[in-house]
TORRO-462838 format. One record per residue: x, y, z of N, C-alpha, C in turn. Coordinates in nm, 2 decimals. Layout:
<pts>
PT;X;Y;Z;X;Y;Z;X;Y;Z
...
</pts>
This chain:
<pts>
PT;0.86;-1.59;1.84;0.89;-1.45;1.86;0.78;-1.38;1.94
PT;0.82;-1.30;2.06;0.74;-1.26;2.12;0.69;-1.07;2.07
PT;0.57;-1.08;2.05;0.57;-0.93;1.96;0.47;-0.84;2.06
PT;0.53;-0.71;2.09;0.41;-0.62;2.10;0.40;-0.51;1.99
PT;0.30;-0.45;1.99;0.22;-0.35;1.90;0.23;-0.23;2.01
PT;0.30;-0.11;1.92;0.28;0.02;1.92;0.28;0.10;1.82
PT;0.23;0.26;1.88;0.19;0.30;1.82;0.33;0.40;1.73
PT;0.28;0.44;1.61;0.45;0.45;1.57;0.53;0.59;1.61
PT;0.42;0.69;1.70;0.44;0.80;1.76;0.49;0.81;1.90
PT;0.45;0.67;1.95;0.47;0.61;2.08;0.63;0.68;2.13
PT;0.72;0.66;2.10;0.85;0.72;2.17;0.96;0.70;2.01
PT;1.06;0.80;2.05;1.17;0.86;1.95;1.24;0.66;1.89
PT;1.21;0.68;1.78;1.26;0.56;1.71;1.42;0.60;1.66
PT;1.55;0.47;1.67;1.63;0.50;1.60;1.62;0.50;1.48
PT;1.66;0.61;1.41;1.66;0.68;1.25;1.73;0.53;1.19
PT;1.87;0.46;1.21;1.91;0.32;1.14;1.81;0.21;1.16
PT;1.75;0.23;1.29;1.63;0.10;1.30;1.51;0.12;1.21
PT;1.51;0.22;1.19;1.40;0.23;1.09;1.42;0.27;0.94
PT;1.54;0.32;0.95;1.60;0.26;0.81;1.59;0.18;0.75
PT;1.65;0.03;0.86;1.67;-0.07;0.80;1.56;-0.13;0.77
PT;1.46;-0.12;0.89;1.29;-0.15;0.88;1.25;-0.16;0.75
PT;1.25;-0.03;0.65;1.22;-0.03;0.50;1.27;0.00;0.42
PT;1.40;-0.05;0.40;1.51;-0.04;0.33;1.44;-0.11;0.21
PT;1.33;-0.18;0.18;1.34;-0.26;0.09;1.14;-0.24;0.07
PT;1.14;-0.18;0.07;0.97;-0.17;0.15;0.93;-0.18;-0.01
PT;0.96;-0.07;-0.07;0.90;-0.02;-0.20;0.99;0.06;-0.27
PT;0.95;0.03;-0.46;1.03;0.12;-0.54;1.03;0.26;-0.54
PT;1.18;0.31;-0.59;1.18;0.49;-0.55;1.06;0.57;-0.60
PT;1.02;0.51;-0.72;0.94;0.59;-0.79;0.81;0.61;-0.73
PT;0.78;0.51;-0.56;0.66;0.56;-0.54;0.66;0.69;-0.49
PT;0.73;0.78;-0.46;0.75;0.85;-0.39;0.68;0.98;-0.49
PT;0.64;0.95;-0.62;0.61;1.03;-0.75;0.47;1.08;-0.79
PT;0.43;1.03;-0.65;0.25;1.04;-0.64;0.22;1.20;-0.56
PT;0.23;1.27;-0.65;0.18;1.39;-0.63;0.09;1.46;-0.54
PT;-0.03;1.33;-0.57;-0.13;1.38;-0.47;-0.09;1.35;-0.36
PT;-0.04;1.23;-0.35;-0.01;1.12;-0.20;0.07;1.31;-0.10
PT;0.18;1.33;-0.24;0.25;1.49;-0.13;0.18;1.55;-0.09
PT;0.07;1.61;-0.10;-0.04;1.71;-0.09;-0.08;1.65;0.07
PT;-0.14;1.56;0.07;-0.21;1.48;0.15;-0.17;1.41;0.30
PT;-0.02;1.35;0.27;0.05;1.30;0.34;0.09;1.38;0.48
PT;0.09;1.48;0.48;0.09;1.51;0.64;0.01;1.58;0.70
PT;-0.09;1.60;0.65;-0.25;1.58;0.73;-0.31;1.44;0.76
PT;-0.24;1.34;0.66;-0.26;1.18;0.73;-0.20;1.14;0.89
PT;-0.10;1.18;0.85;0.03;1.16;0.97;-0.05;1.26;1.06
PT;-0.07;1.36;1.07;-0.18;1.41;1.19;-0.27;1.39;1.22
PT;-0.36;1.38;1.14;-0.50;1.28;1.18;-0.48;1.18;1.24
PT;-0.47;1.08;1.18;-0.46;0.98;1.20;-0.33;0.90;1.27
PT;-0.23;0.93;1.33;-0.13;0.83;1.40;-0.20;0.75;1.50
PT;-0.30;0.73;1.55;-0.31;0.60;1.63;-0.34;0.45;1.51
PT;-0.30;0.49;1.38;-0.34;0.37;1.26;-0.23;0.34;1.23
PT;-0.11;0.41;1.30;-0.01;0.37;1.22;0.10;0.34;1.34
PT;0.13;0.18;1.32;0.15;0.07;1.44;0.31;0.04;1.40
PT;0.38;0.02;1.50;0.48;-0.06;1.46;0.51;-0.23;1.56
PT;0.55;-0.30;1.53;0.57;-0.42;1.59;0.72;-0.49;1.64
PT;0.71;-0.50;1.75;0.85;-0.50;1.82;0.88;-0.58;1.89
PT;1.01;-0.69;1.91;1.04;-0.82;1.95;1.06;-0.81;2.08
PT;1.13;-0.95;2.11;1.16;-0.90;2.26;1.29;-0.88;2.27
PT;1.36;-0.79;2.18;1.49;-0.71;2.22;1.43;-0.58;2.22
PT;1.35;-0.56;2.19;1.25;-0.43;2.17;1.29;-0.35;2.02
PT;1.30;-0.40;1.92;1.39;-0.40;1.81;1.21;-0.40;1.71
PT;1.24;-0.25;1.66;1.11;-0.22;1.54;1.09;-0.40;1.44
PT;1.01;-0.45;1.45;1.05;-0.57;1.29;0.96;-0.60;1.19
PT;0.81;-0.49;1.23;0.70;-0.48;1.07;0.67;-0.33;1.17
PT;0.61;-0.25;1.02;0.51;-0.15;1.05;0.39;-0.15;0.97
PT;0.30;-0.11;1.01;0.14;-0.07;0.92;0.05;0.03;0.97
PT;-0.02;0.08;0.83;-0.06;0.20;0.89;-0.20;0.20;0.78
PT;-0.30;0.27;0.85;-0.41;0.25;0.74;-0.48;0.47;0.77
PT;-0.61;0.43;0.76;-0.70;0.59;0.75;-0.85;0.53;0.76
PT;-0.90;0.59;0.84;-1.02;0.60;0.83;-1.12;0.69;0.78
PT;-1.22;0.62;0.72;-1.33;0.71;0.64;-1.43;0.63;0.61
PT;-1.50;0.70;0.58;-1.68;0.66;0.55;-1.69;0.59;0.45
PT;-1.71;0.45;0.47;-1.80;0.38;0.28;-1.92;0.31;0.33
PT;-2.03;0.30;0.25;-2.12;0.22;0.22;-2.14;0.12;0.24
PT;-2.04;0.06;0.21;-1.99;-0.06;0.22;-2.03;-0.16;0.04
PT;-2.03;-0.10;-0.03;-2.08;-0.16;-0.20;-1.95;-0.10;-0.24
PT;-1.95;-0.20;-0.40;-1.77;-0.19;-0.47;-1.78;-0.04;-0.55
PT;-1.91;-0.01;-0.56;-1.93;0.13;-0.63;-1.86;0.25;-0.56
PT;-1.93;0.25;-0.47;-1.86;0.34;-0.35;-1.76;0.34;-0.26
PT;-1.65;0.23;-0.31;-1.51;0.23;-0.28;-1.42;0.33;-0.33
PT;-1.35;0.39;-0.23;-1.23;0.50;-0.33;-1.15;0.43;-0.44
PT;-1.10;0.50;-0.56;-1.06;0.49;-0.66;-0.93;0.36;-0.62
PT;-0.83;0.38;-0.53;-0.75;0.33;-0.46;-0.68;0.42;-0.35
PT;-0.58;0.37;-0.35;-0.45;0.41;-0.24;-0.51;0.55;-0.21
PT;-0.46;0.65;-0.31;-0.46;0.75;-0.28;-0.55;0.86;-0.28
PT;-0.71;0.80;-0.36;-0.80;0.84;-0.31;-0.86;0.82;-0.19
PT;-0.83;0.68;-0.12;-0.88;0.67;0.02;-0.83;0.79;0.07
PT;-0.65;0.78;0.07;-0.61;0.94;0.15;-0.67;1.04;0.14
PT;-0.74;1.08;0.02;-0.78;1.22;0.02;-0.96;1.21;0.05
PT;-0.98;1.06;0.06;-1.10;1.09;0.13;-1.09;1.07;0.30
PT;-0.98;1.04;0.33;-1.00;1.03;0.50;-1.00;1.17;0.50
PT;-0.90;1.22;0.48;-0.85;1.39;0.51;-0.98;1.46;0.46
PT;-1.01;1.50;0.37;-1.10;1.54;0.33;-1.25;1.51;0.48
PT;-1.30;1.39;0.47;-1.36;1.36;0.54;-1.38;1.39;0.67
PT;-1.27;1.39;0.73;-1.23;1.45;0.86;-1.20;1.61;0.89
PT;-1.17;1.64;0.78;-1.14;1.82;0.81;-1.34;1.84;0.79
PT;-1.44;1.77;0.72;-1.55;1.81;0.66;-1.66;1.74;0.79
PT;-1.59;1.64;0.88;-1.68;1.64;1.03;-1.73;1.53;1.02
PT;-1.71;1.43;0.91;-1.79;1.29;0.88;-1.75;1.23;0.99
PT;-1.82;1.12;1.02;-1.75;0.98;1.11;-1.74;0.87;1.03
PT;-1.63;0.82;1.04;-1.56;0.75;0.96;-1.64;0.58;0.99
PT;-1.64;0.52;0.93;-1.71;0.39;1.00;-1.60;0.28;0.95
PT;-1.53;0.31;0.87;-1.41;0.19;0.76;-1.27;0.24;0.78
PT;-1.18;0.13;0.82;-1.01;0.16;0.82;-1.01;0.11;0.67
PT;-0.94;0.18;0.61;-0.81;0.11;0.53;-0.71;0.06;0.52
PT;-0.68;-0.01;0.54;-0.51;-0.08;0.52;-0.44;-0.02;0.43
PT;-0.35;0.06;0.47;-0.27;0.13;0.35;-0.19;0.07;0.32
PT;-0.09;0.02;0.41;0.07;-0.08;0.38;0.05;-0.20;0.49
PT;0.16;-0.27;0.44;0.25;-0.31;0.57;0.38;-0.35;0.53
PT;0.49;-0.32;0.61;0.63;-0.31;0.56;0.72;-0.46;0.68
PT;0.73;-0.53;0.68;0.82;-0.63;0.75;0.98;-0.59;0.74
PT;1.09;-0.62;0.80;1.17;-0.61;0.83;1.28;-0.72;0.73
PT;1.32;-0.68;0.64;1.38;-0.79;0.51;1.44;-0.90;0.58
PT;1.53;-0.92;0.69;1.57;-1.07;0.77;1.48;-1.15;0.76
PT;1.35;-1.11;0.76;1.21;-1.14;0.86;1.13;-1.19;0.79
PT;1.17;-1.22;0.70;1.04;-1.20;0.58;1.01;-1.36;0.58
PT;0.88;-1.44;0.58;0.85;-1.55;0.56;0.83;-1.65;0.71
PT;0.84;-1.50;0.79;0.81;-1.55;0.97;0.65;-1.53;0.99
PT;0.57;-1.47;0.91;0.41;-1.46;0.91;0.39;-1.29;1.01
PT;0.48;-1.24;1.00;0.48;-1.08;1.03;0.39;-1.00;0.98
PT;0.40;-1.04;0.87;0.29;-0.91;0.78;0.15;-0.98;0.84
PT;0.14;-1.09;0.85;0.01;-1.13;0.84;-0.04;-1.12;1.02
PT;0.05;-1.04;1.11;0.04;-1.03;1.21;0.03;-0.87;1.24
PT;0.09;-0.79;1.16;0.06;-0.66;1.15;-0.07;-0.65;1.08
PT;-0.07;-0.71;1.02;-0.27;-0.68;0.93;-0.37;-0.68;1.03
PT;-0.31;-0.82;1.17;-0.42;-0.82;1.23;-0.43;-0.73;1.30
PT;-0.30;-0.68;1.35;-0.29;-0.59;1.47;-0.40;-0.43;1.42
PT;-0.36;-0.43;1.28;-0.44;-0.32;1.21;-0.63;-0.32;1.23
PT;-0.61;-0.48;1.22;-0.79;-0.52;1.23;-0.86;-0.49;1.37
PT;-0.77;-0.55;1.47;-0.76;-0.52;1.63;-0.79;-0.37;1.64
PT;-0.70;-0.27;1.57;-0.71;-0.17;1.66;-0.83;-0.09;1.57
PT;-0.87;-0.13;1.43;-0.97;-0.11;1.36;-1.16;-0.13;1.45
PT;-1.11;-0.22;1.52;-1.21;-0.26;1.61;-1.24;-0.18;1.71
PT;-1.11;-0.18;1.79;-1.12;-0.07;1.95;-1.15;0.03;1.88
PT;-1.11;0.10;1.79;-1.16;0.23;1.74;-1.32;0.21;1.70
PT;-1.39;0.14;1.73;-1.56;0.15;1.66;-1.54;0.18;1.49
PT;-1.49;0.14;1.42;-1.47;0.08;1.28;-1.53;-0.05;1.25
PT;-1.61;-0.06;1.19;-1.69;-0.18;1.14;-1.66;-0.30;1.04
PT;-1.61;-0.15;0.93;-1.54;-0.26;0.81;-1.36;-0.21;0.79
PT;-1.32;-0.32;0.74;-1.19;-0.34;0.71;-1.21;-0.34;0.59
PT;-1.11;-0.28;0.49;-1.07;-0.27;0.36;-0.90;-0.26;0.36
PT;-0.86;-0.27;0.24;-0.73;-0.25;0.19;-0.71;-0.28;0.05
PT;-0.63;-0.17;-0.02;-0.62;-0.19;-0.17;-0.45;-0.27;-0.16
PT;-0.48;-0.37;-0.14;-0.37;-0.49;-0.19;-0.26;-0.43;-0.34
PT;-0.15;-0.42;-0.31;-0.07;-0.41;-0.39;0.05;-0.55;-0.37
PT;0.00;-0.62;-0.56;0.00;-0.77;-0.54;0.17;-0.78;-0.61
PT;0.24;-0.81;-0.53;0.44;-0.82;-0.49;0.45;-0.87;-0.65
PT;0.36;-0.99;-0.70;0.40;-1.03;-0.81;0.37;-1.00;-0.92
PT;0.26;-0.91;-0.93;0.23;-0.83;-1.05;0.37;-0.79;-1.12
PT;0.48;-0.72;-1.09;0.61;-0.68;-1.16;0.66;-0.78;-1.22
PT;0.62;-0.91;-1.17;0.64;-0.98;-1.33;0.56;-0.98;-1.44
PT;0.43;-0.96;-1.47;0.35;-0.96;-1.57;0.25;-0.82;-1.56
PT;0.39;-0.70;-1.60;0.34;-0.56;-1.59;0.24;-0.54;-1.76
PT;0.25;-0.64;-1.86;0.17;-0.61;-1.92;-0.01;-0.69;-1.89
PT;0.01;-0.75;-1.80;-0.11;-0.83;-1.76;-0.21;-0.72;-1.70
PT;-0.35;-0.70;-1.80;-0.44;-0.63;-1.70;-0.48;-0.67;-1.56
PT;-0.49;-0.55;-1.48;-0.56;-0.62;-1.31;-0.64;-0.71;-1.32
PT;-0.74;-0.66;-1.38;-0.84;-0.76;-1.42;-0.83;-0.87;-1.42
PT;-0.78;-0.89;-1.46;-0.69;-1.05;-1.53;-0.65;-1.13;-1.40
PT;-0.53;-1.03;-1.31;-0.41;-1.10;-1.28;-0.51;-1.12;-1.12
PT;-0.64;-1.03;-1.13;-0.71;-1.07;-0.98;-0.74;-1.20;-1.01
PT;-0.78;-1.25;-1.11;-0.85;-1.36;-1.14;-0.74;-1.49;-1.12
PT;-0.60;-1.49;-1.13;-0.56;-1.60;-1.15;-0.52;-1.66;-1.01
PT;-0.54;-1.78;-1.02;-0.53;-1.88;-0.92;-0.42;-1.99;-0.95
PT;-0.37;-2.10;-0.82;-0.29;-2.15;-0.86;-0.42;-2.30;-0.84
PT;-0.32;-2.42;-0.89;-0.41;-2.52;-0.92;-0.45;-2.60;-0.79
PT;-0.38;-2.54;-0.65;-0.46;-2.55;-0.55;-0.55;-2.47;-0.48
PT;-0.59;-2.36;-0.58;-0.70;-2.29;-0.58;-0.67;-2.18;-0.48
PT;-0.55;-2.13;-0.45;-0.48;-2.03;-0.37;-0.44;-1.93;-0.50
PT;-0.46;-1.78;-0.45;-0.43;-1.70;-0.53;-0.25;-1.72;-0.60
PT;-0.20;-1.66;-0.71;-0.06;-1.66;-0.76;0.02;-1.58;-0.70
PT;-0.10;-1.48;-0.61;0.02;-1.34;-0.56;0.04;-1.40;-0.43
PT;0.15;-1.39;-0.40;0.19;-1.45;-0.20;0.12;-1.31;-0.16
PT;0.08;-1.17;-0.18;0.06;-1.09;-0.06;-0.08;-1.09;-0.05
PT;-0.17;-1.13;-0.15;-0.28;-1.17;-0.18;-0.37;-1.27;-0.10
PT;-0.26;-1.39;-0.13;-0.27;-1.54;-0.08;-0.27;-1.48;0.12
PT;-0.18;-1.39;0.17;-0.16;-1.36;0.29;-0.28;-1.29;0.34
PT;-0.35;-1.19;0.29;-0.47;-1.14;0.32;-0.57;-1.20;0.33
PT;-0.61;-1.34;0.21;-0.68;-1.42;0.20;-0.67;-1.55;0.31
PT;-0.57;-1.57;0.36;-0.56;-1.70;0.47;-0.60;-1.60;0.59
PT;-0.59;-1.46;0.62;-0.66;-1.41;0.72;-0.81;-1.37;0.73
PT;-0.88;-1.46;0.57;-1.02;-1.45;0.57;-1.04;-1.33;0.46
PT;-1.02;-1.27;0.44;-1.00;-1.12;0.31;-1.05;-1.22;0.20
PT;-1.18;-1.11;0.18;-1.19;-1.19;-0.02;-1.17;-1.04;-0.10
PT;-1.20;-1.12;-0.21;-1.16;-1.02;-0.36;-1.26;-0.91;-0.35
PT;-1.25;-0.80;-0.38;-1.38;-0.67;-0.39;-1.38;-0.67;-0.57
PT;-1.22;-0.58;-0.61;-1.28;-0.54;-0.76;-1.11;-0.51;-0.76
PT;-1.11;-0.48;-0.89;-0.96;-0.41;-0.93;-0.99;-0.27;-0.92
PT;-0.84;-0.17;-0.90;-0.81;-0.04;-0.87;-0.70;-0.04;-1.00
PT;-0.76;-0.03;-1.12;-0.66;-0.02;-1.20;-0.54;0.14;-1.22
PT;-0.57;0.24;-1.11;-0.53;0.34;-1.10;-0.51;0.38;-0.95
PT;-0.48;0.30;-0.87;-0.49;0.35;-0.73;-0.36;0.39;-0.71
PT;-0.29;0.43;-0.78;-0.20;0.52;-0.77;-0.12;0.61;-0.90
PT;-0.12;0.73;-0.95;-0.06;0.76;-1.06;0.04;0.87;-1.01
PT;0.23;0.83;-1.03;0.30;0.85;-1.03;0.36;0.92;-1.18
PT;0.35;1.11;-1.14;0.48;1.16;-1.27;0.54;1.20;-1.24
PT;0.67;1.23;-1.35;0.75;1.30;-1.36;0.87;1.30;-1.48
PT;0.99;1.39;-1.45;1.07;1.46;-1.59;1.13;1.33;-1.63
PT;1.18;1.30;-1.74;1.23;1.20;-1.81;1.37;1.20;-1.70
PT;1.40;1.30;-1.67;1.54;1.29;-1.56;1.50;1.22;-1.45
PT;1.40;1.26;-1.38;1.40;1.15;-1.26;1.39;1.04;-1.27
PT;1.25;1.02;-1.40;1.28;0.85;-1.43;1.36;0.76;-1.43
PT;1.47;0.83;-1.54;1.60;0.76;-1.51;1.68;0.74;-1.40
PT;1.64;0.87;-1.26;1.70;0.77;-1.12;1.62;0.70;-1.11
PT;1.50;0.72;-1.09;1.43;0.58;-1.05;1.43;0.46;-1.08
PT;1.43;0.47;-1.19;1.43;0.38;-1.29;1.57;0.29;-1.30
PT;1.66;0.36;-1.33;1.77;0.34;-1.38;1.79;0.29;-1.48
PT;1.68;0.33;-1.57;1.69;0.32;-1.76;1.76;0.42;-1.80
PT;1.81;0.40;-1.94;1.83;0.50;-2.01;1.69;0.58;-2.09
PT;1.61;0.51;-2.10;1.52;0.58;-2.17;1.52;0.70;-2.30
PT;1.54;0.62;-2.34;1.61;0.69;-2.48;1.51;0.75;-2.57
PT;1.34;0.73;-2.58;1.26;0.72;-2.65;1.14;0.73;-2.67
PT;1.02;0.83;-2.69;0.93;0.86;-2.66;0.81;0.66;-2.68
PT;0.80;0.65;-2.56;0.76;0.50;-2.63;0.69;0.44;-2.43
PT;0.65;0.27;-2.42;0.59;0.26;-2.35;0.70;0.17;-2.28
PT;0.77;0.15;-2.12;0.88;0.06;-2.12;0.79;0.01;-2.00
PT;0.86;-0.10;-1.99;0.86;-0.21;-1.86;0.98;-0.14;-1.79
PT;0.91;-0.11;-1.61;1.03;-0.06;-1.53;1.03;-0.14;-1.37
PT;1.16;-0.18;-1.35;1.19;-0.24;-1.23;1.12;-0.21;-1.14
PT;1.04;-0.31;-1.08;0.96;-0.32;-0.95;0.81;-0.23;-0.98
PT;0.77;-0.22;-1.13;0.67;-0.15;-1.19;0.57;-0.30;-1.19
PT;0.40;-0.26;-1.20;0.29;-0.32;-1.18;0.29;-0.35;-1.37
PT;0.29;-0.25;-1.38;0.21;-0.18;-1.49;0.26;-0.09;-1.59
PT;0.28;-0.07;-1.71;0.42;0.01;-1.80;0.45;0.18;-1.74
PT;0.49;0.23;-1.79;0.60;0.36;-1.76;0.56;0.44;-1.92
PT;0.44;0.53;-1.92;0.44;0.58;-2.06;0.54;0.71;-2.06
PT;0.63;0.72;-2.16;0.72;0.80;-2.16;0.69;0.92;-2.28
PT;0.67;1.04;-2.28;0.71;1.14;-2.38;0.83;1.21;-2.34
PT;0.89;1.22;-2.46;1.04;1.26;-2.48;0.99;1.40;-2.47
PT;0.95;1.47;-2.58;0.93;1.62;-2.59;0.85;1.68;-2.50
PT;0.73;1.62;-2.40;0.73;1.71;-2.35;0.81;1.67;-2.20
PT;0.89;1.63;-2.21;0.93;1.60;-2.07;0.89;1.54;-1.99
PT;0.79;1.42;-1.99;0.69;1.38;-1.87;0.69;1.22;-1.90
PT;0.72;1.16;-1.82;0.63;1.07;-1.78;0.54;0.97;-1.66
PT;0.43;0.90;-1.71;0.32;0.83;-1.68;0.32;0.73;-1.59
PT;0.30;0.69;-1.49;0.30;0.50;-1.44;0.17;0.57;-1.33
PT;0.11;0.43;-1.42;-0.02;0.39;-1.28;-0.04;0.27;-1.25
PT;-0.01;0.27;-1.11;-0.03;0.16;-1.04;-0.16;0.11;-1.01
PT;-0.20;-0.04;-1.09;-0.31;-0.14;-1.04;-0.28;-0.20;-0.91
PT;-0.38;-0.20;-0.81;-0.39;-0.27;-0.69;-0.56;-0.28;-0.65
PT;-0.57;-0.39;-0.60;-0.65;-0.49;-0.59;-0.73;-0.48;-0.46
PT;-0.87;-0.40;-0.46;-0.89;-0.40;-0.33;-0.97;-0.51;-0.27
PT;-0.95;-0.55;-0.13;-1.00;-0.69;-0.02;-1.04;-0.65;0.09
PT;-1.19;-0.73;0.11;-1.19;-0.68;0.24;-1.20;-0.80;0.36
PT;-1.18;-0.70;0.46;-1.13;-0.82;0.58;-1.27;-0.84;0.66
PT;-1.34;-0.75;0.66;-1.46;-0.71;0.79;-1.58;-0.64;0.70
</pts>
């Protein structure tokens, strides 16, 4: 497959092509990150030369990725919290005049046909590439590991540590970062916290939720703490930060 990289502001995309693009990308309930709303379109203005899409030779969208730049140290101390603290430190950063020296890898989304053609692991680089042309030094990314949703009671901690008995990580998105050279930094046991009313949960979710109590939820890392009375509940997402550079 012949691929080029652009940029995802580059020219008017069809709304169904990119529908279909991430029809499958991620659960509804990420959409529940409060701060991510705050934040999210001062990212998309700052930053769109980070956010790439990748396209065949019918010219047909078939992965996208998108990261932010900001200032680290480069020590696991002075890594953002996760996901959504990097956001609010690029923004932050940039309205405050810093120069950013580190991309983050926020996502990468493949095209569901597509999946198992080495796309993602081709959009990571194109991220690394243009991490480069931009004078960015270090590569980071908080890894959000596909297989964690089966062992949502497993601490991060834990589930960074497990390996298979050919000494390849258990998570495939993991294992994908890591064959491009990416080692382990530390766990982000909160790099994302998503609320809201017992009613939405249940779209999200598609539980009934009947009960002030702690549930395991579809395409969840990590449990779903629920209070009945006051109307709210909890999910924080553990993800795994790696760095590439």
């Amino acid at each position: 497959m012949t691929l080029k990289v652009e940029r995802a502001d580059a020219r008017e995309w069809q709304e169904e092509q990119l529908a279909e693009l991430f029809s499958e990308g991620f659960p509804a309930f990420i959409t529940a990150d409060r701060v991510v709303k705050r934040y999210i379109g001062r990212v998309r203005e700052y930053f769109a030369e980070f956010e790439l899409i990748l396209v065949d030779e019918r010219d047909m969208p078939v992965a996208a990725g998108w990261g932010v730049p900001l200032r680290w140290d480069g020590t696991v101390d002075g890594l953002p919290g996760g996901y959504t603290d990097a956001l609010v430190r690029a923004v932050e950063g940039r309205e405050q005049g810093l120069e950013p020296d580190t991309l983050v890898i926020c996502g990468a989304v493949v095209h569901p046909s597509l999946r198992g053609r080495g796309l993602a692991g081709e959009t990571l680089m194109a991220l690394r590439r243009t991490a480069r042309e931009a004078g960015l030094g270090k590569v980071v990314a908080p890894v959000r590991p596909t297989s964690k949703e089966q062992f949502p009671l497993m601490p991060i901690e834990d589930f960074m540590r497990w390996r298979r008995t050919d000494d390849t990580h258990v998570d495939p998105w993991i294992r994908t970062h890591e064959r491009l050279g990416a080692q382990l930094l530390a766990p982000a046991p909160e790099s994302q916290i998503m609320t809201g009313t017992v009613a939405e949960w249940k779209e999200w979710t598609g539980l009934d939720l009947p009960l002030t109590a702690e549930y395991v939820i579809p395409g969840g890392l990590s449990v779903l703490r629920l209070d009945k009375a006051a109307d709210h509940g909890v999910y924080r997402e553990p993800h795994v930060w790696m760095r590439h550079a």
